[in-house]
C-alpha positions as CSV (number, residue, x, y, z in Angstrom):
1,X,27.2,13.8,-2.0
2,X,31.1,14.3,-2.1
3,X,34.0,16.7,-2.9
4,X,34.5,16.6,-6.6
5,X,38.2,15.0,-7.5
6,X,40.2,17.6,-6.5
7,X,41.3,20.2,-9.4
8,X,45.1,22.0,-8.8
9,X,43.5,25.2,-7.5
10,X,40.6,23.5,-5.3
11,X,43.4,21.5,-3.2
12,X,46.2,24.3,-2.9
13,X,46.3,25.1,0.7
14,X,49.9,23.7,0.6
15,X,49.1,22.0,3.7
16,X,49.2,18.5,5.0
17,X,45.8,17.1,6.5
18,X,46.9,17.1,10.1
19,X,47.6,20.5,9.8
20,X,44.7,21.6,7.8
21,X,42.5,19.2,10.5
22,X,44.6,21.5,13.8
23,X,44.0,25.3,11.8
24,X,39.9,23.9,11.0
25,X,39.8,22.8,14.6
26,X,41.2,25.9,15.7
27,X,39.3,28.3,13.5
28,X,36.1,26.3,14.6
29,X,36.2,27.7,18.4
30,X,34.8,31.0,17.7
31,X,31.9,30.2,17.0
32,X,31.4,29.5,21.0
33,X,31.4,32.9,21.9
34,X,29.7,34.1,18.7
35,X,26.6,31.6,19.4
36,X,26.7,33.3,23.1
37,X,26.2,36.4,21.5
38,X,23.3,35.1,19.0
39,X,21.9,33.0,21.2
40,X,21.4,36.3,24.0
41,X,19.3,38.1,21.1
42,X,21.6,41.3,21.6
43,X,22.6,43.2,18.7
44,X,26.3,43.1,18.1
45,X,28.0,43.7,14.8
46,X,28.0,40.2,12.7
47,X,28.6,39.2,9.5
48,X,26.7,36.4,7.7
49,X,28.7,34.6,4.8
50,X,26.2,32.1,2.7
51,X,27.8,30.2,-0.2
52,X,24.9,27.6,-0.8
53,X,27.2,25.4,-2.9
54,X,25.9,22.2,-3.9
55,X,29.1,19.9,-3.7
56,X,27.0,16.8,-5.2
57,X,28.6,13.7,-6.9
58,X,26.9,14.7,-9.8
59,X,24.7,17.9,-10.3
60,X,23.2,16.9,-13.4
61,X,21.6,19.9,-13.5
62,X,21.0,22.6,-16.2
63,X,22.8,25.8,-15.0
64,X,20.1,27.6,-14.6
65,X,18.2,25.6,-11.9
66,X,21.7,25.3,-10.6
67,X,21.4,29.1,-10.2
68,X,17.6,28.9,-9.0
69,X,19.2,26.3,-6.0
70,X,22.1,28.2,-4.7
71,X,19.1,31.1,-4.5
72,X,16.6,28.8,-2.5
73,X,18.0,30.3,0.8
74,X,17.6,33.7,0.3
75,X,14.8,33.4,3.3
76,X,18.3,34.4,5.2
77,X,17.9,37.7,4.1
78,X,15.5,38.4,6.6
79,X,17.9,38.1,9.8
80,X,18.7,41.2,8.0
81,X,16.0,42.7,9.9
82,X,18.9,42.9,12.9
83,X,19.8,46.2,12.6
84,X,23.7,45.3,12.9
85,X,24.1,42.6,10.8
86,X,25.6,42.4,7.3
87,X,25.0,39.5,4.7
88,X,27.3,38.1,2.1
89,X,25.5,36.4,-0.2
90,X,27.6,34.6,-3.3
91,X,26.0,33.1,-6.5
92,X,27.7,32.1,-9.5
93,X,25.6,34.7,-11.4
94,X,24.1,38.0,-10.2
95,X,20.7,37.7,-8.6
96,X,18.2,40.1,-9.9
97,X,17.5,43.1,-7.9
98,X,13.6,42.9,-8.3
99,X,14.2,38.9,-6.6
100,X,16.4,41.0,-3.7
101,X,13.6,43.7,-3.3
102,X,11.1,41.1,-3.3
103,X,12.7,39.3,-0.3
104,X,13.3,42.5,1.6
105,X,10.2,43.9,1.3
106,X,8.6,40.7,3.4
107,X,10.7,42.3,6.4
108,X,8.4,43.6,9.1
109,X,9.5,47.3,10.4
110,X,12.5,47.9,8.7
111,X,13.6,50.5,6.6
112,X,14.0,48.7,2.9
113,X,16.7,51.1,2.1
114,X,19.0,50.0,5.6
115,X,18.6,46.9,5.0
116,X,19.7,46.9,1.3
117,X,22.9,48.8,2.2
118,X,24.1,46.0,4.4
119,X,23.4,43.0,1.8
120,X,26.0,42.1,-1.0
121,X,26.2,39.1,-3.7
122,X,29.5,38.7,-5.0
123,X,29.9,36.6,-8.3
124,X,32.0,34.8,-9.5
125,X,30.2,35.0,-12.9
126,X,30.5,31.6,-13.9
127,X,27.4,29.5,-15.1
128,X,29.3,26.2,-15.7
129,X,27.4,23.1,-13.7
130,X,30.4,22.6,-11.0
131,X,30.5,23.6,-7.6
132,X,30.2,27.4,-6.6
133,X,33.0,26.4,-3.4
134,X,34.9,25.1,-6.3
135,X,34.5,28.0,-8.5
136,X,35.5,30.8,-5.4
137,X,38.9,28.4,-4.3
138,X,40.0,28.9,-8.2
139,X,39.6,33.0,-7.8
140,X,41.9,34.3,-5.2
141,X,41.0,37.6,-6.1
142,X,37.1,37.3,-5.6
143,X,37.9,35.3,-2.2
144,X,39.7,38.6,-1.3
145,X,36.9,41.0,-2.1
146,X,34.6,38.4,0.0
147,X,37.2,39.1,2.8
148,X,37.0,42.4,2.7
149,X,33.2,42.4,3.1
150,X,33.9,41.3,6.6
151,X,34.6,44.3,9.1
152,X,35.5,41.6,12.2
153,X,36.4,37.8,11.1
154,X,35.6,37.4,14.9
155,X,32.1,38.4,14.3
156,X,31.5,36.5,11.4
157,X,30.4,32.9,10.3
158,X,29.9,30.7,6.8
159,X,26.9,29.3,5.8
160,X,27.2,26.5,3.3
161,X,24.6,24.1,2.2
162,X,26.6,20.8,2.3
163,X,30.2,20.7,4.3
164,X,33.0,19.0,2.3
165,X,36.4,19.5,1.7
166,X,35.8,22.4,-0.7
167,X,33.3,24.5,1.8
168,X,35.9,23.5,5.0
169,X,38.7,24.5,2.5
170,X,36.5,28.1,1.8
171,X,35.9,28.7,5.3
172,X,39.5,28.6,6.0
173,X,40.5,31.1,2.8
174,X,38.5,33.1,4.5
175,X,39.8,33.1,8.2
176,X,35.8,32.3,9.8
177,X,34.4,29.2,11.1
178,X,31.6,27.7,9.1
179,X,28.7,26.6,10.8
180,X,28.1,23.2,9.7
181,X,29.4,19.4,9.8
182,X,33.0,19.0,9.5
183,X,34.0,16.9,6.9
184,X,35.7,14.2,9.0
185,X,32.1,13.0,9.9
186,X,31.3,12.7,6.3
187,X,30.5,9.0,6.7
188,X,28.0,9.2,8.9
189,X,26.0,10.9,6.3
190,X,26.1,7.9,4.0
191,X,23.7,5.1,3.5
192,X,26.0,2.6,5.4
193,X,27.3,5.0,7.7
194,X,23.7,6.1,9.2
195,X,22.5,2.3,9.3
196,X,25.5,2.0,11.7
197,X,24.2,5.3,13.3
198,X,20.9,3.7,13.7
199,X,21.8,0.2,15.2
200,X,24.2,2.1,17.6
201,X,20.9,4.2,18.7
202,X,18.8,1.1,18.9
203,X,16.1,2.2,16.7
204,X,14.5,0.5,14.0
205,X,15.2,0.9,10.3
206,X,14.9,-1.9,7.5
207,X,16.8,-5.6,7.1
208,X,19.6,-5.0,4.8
209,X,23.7,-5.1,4.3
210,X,26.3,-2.0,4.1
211,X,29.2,-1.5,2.6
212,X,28.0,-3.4,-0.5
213,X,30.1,-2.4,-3.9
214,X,29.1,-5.2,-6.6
215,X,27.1,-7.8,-8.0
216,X,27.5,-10.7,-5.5
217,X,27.4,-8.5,-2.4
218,X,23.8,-7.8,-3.9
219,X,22.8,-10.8,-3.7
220,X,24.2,-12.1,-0.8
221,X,22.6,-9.0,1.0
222,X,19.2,-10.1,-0.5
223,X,19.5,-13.9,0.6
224,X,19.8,-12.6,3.8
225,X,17.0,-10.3,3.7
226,X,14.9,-13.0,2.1
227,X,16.0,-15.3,5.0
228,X,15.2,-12.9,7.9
229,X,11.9,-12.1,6.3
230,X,10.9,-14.7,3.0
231,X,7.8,-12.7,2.2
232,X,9.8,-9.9,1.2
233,X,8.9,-8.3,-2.6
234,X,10.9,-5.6,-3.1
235,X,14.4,-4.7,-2.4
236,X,15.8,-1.6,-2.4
237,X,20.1,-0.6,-3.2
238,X,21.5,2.4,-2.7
239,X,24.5,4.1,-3.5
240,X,26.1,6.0,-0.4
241,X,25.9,9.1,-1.3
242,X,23.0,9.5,-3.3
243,X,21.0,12.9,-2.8
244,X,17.4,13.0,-3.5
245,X,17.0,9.7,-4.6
246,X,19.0,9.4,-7.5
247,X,21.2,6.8,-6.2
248,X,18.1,4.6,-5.3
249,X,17.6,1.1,-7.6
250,X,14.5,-1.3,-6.8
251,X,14.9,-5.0,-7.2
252,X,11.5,-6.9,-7.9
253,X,11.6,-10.2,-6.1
254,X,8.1,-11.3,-6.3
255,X,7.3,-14.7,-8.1
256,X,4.3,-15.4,-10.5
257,X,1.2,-14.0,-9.5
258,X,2.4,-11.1,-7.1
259,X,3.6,-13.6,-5.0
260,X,6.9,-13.6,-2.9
261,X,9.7,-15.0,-4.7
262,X,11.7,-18.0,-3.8
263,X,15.6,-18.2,-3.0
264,X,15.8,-20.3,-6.5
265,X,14.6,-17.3,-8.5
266,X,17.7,-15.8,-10.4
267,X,18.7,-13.1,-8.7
268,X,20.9,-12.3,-10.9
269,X,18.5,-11.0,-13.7
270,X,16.1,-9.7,-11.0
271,X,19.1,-7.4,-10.4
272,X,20.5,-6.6,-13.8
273,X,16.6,-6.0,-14.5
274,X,16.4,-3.3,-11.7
275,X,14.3,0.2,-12.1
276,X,16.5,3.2,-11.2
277,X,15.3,6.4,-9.8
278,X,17.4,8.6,-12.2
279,X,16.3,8.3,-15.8
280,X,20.1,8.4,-16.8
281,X,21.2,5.5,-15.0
282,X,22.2,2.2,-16.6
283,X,22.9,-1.0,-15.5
284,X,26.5,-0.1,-16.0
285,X,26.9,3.3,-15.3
286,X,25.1,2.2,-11.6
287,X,27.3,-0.4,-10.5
288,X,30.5,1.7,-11.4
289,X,28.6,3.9,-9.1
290,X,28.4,1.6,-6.8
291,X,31.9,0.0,-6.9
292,X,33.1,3.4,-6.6
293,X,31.0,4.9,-3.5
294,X,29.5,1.6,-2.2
295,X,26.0,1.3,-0.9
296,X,23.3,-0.9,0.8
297,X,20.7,-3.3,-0.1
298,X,17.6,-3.2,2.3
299,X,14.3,-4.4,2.0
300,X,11.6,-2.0,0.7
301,X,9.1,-1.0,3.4
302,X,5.4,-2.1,2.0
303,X,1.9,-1.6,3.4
304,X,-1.4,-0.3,2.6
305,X,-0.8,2.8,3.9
306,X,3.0,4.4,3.5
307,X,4.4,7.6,4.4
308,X,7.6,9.1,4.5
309,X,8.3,11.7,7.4
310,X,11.0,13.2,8.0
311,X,12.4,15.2,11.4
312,X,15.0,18.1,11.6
313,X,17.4,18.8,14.5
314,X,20.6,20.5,15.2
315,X,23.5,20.5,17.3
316,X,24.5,23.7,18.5
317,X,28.3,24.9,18.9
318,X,27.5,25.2,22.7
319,X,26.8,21.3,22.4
320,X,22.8,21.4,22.4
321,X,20.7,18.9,20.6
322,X,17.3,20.9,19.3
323,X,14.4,19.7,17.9
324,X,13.2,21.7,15.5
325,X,10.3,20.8,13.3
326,X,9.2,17.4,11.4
327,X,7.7,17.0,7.9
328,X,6.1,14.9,5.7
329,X,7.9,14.4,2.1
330,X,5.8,14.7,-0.9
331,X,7.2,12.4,-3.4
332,X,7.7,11.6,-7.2
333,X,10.0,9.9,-9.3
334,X,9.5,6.6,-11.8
335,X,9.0,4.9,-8.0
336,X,7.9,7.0,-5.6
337,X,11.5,7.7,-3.7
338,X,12.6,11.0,-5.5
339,X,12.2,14.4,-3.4
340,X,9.3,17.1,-4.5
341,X,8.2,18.7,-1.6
342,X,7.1,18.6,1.8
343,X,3.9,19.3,4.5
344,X,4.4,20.6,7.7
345,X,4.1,19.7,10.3
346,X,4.3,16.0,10.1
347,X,1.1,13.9,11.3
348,X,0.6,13.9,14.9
349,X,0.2,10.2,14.4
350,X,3.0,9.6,14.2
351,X,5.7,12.8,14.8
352,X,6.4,12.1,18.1
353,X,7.4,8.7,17.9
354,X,10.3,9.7,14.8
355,X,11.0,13.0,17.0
356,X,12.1,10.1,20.1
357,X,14.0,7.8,17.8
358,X,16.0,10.7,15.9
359,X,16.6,12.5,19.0
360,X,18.4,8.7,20.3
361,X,20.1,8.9,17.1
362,X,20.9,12.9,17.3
363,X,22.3,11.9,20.5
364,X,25.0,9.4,19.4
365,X,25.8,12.4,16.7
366,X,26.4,14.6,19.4
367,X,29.0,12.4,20.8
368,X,31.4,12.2,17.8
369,X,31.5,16.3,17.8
370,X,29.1,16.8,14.8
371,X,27.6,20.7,14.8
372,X,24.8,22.4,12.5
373,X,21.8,20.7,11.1
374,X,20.8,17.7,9.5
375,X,17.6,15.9,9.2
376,X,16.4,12.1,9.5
377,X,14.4,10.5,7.1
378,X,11.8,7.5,7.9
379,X,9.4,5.6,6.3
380,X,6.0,4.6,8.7
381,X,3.6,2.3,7.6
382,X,-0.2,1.7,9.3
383,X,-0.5,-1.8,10.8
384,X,-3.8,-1.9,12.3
385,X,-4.7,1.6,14.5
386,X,-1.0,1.8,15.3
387,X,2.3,3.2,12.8
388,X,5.2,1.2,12.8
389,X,8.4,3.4,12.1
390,X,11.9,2.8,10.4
391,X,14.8,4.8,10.2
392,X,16.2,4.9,6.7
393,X,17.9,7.7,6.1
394,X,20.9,10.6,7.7
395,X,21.1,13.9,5.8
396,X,24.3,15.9,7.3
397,X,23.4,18.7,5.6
398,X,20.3,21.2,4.7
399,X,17.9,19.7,2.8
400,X,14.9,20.5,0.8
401,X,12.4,21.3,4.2
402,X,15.3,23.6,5.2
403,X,14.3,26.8,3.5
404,X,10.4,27.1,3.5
405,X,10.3,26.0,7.7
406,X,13.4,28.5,8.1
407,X,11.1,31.1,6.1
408,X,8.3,30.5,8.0
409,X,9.8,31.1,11.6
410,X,11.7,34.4,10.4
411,X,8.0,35.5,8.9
412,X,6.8,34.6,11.8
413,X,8.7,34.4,14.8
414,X,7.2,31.0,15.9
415,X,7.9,28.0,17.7
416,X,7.7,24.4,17.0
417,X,6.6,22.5,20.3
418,X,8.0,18.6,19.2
419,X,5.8,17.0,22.1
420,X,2.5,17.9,20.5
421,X,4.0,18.9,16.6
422,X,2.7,22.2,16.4
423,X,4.0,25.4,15.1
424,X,2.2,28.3,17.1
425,X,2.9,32.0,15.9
426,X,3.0,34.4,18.9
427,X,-0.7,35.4,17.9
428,X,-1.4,31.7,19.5
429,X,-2.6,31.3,15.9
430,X,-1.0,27.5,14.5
431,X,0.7,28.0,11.2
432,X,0.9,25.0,8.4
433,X,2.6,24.7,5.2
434,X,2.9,22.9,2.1
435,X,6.2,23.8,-0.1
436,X,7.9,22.4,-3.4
437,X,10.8,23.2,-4.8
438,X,9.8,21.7,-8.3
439,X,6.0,23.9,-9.8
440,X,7.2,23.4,-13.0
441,X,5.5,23.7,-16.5
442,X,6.9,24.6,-19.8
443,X,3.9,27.3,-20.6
444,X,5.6,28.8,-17.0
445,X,8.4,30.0,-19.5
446,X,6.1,32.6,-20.7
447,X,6.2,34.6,-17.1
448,X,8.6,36.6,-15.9
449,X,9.9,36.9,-12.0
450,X,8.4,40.4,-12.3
451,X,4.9,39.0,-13.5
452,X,4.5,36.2,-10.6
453,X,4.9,38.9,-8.3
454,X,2.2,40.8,-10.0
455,X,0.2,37.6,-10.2
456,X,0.2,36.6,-6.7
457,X,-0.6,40.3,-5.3
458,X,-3.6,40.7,-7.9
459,X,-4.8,37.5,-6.7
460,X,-4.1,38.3,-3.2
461,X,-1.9,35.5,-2.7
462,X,1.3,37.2,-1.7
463,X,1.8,36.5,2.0
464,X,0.0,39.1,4.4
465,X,1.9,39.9,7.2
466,X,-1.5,40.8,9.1
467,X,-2.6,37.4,9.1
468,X,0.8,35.6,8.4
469,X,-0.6,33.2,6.2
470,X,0.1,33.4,2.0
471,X,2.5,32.3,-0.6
472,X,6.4,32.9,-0.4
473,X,8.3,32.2,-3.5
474,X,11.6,31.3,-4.2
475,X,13.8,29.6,-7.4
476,X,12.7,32.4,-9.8
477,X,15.8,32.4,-11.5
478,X,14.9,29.2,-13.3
479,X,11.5,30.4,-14.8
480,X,12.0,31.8,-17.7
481,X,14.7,29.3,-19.3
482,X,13.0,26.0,-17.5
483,X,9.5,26.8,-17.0
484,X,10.5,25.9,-12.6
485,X,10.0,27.8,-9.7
486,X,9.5,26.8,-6.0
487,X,6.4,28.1,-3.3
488,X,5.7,27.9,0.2
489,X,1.8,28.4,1.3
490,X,1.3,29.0,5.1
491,X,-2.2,28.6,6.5
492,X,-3.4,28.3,9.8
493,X,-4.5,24.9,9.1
494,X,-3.0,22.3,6.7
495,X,-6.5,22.3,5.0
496,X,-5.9,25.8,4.4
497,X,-2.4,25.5,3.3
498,X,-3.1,23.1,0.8
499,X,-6.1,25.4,-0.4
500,X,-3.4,28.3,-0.9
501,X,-1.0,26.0,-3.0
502,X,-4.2,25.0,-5.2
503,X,-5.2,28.3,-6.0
504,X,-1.5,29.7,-6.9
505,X,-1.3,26.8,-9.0
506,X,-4.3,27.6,-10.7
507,X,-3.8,30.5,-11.4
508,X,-0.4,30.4,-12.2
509,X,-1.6,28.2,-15.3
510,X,-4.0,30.6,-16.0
511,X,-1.9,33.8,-16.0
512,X,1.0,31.3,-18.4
513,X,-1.8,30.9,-20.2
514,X,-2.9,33.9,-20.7
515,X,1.3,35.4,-21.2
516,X,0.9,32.9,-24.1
517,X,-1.6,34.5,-26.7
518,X,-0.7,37.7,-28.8
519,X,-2.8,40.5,-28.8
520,X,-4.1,41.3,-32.1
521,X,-1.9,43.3,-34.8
């Protein structure tokens, strides 16, 4: 991801970087003595400003799952359960009130009415596919209104999804600190940057070259690759800052009959022939890509038995690493590298061995003065009894395991011990889940919001605080136009959880269905 080229409004602080860099720096130091105050569980006054802006090279994204996106993390409204704190919540369209109520009402001995009072969703009203930070920098007016939402700037703090520019740029427009990465450590949330991360951690993660930007650094990188391991199939380039992905290309290097190719193949037409992730790249359109963000090649991991895990921490503003949970990534895509979902926790085969070698790597983050949270992806393979492990991938941002593990310790109030990877509610009761952010079927377009909330209860579905297991919902804003919503089922065993995703499945087709047929005239 990146900040979108700069328009004349997005870049008009009138300042020069240094000085920008010295009032971000400065601005950033409150959020010290406001984490002392969090972290103490007391109940002063704050003020919560989320602006879940997706600042992505490209969103390629129909506005209304745009909208469905920046709503994923409306789990946040339950810190609204503190009786003293306030929540600023900007979309670029309205969210609807029964999606609000809904969200509220899954907060455990609070008065629904309180709570409402002290939750607001300024708009900016604009549906256009750009960058909601984008679209509040070009309204001075709006940003003022925001402002005034905010009793005590001192007791307040921004909650973007990704930190670039634009979200820095917002944070200061609005005189509060913004929890999250500053943008000067961008780069280490690039494909090149976090292979450097991980060689500087000394853990392991795939043979391969950064910093590549065309043609001939492709295959150079894969003559070395091939050279360091000749038995290689598949290679795998990357553009930096691909999200999900999208920037992801596999070259096929494997000669007649399945078997390895030979350093006298043409590489050249193995490349040009490459399969890309996104179905709207070209051979073209991906190397300008490429020439304009670089990227890496690296060998693709194979095995009979692959997984992809993944592990989230954060760095505190006190300067605390944390573990906090690890997942395993359910994935899609033409070949199998394109974000759908997740399982947590991640097996205990393998979840403490990535929660050692990201916590090296979290540690080398924590030394360049990086803050907020971010998530490591791997890729493990079973050789014999035993799972090899390789880092592949920083995310410097929240991601797509963000919002249902967030939503399950708010629902919850549980704790993720990384030594053994289990989430234990304070009932001693373990809690599992399975989530996706992409349930999605055209006949879905004949349901509203409204009716998958009445589905779920009549199907006794709906998460039951008594037994903290059920379905939470979110991306409902996206259902009626694209047929897309997103789910979370929590059971008290992952046998359980996947049970509960099954069965709203089901009978979400059923109830679609069913919307579908007229009753008689």
């Amino acid at each position: 991801m990146r900040t979108p080229a700069p328009s004349s409004v997005g870049s008009s602080l009138g300042l020069s970087p240094d000085e920008v860099a010295r009032r971000f720096d400065l601005l950033q130091t409150k959020l010290v003595p406001l984490w002392k105050s969090i972290a103490s569980l007391n109940q002063d006054e704050q003020t919560i400003v989320v602006v879940p802006s997706l600042t992505l090279d490209q969103l390629n994204v129909p506005a209304a799952v745009l909208q469905a996106m920046e709503e994923r993390f409306l789990f946040l409204l339950l810190l609204l359960r503190q009786p003293n704190a306030r929540m600023v919540y900007v979309t670029s369209q309205p969210i609807l009130d029964s999606v609000i109520d809904y969200y509220l009402g899954l907060l455990p001995g609070v008065i629904h009415g309180h709570a409402r009072a002290r939750f607001f969703n300024p708009t900016p009203h604009d549906s256009s596919v750009r960058p909601l930070s984008l679209k509040l920098l070009e309204r001075p007016r709006l940003l003022a209104r925001i402002r005034g939402l905010i009793p005590d700037k001192d007791r307040a703090h921004l909650v973007p999804y990704n930190t670039t520019e634009l979200e820095r740029d917002l944070a200061l427009r609005l005189g509060i600190p913004m929890y999250g990465a500053d943008p000067r450590h961008f780069v280490h949330g690039t494909k090149s940057g976090c292979r450097k991360l991980f060689a500087q951690a000394g853990v392991a993660y795939p043979v391969g070259a950064e910093d590549v930007r065309d043609l001939a650094g492709i295959v150079d990188a894969i003559r070395k690759i091939r050279a360091a391991h000749p038995e290689v199939r598949y290679a795998m380039v990357k553009t930096n800052e691909g999200v999900s992905g999208a920037g992801n290309a596999v070259v096929d290097l494997q000669g007649p009959g399945g078997a390895a190719g030979t350093d006298g193949d043409d590489l050249e037409g193995r490349i040009r022939a490459m399969r890309f992730e996104s179905a709207r790249a070209t051979y073209e359109s991906y190397m300008a890509k490429l020439a304009e963000l670089g990227g890496i090649v690296e060998e693709r991991i194979v095995g009979d038995e692959i997984r992809s895990p993944s592990v989230q921490l954060r760095i505190t503003p006190l300067g605390k690493l944390e573990i906090l949970s690890t997942h395993d990534q359910v994935l899609g895509g033409p070949s199998g590298q394109s974000y759908l979902g997740c399982r947590f926790p991640a097996d205990p085969g393998y979840a403490t061995i990535i929660t050692r070698e990201a916590a090296q790597v979290g540690e080398a983050l924590l030394k360049t003065g990086v803050i907020g949270r971010f998530a490591f992806d791997f890729v493990v393979v079973r050789r014999g009894a035993s799972w090899a492990t390789y880092a592949i991938e920083l995310n410097l941002r929240k991601g797509g395991t963000t919002h249902p593990f967030l939503t399950l310790q708010f629902l919850t109030d549980g704790t993720y011990d990384a030594d053994r990877a289990v989430f234990t509610a304070p009932s001693s009761r373990p809690k599992c889940f399975v989530a996706t952010d992409h349930l999605e079927s055209d006949a879905y377009r004949t349901l509203t919001p409204d009716d998958v909330f009445d589905v779920m209860v009549r199907h006794k579905l709906h998460f039951n605080q008594s037994s903290q297991t059920g379905i939470v919902l979110h991306m409902l804003s996206a259902l009626s136009e694209r047929g897309r919503l997103g789910l979370t089922a929590v059971g008290e065993s992952q046998a359980e959880a996947d049970r509960l995703y099954q069965q709203a499945v089901e009978v979400l087709d059923a109830e679609a269905a069913a919307a579908a047929r007229h009753q008689p005239l």
